[in-house]
C-alpha positions in Angstrom: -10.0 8.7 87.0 -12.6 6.4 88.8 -15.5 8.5 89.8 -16.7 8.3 93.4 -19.7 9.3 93.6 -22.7 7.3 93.7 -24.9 6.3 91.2 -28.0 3.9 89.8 -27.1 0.4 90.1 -27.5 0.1 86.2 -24.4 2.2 85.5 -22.3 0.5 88.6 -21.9 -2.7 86.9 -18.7 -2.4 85.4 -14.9 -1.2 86.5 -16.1 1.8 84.8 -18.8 4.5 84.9 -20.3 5.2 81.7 -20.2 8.9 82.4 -16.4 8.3 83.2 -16.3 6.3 80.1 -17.9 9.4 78.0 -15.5 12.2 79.6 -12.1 10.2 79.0 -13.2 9.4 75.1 -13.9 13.0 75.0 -17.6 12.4 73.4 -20.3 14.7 72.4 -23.5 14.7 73.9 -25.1 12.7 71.3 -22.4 9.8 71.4 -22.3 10.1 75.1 -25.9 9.2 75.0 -25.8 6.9 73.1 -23.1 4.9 75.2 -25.2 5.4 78.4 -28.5 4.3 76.6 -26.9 1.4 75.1 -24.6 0.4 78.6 -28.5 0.6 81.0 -30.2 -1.4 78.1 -31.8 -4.2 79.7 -30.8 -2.9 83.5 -33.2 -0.5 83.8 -37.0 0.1 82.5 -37.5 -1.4 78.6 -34.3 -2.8 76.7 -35.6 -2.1 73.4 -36.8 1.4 74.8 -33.2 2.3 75.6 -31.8 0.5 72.7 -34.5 2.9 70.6 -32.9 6.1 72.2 -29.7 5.3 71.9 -30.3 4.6 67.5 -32.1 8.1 68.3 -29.0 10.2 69.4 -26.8 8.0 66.8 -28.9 8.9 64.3 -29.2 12.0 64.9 -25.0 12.7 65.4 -24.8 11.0 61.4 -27.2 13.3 60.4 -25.6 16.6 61.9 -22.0 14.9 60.4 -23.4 14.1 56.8 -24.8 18.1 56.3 -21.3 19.3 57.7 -19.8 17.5 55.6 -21.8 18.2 52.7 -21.4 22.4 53.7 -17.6 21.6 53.8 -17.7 19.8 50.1 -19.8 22.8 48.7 -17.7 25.5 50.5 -14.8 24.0 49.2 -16.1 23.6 45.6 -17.0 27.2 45.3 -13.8 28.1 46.5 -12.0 26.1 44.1 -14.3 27.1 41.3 -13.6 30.6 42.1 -10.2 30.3 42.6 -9.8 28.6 39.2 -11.5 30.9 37.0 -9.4 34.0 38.9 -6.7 32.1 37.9 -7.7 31.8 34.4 -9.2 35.5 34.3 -5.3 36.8 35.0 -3.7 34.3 32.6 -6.3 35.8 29.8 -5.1 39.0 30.6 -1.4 38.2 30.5 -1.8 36.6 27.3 -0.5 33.0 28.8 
């Protein structure tokens, strides 16, 4: 869906708004900013300005993946751990 309504001239340059762009990829905020920071690079203001926010929000998005991923690995350890030795404590008990 092409949008209509008007924008800078920076993010008119393609067949498609960036903002389109982020909402039919279905991206976050941070990835969304990174696409717009990284599509006006060089179009409006400083290049390397915009090319420094959009690292920013990237880096940012890696960092908030890496410690939910981390939390996930650790949940799931515990769990396992837990589960294993329950498993063992009713063996021990049945003898097996």
């Amino acid at each position: 869906m092409k949008s209509t309504i008007k924008g800078p001239d920076h993010y008119k340059r393609g067949d498609i708004q960036p903002w389109d762009f982020i909402r039919d990829q279905g991206l976050n905020y941070h990835l969304g900013n990174v696409v717009k920071y990284i599509c006006r690079a060089g179009h409006k203001d400083d290049d390397i300005e915009d090319l420094s926010k959009a690292i920013h929000y990237l880096s940012n998005e890696i960092e908030y993946r890496t410690r939910k991923r981390v939390q996930e690995c650790v949940s799931d350890t515990k769990f396992s751990e837990s589960g294993s030795t329950h498993v063992t404590e009713i063996s021990d008990r049945r003898g097996i």
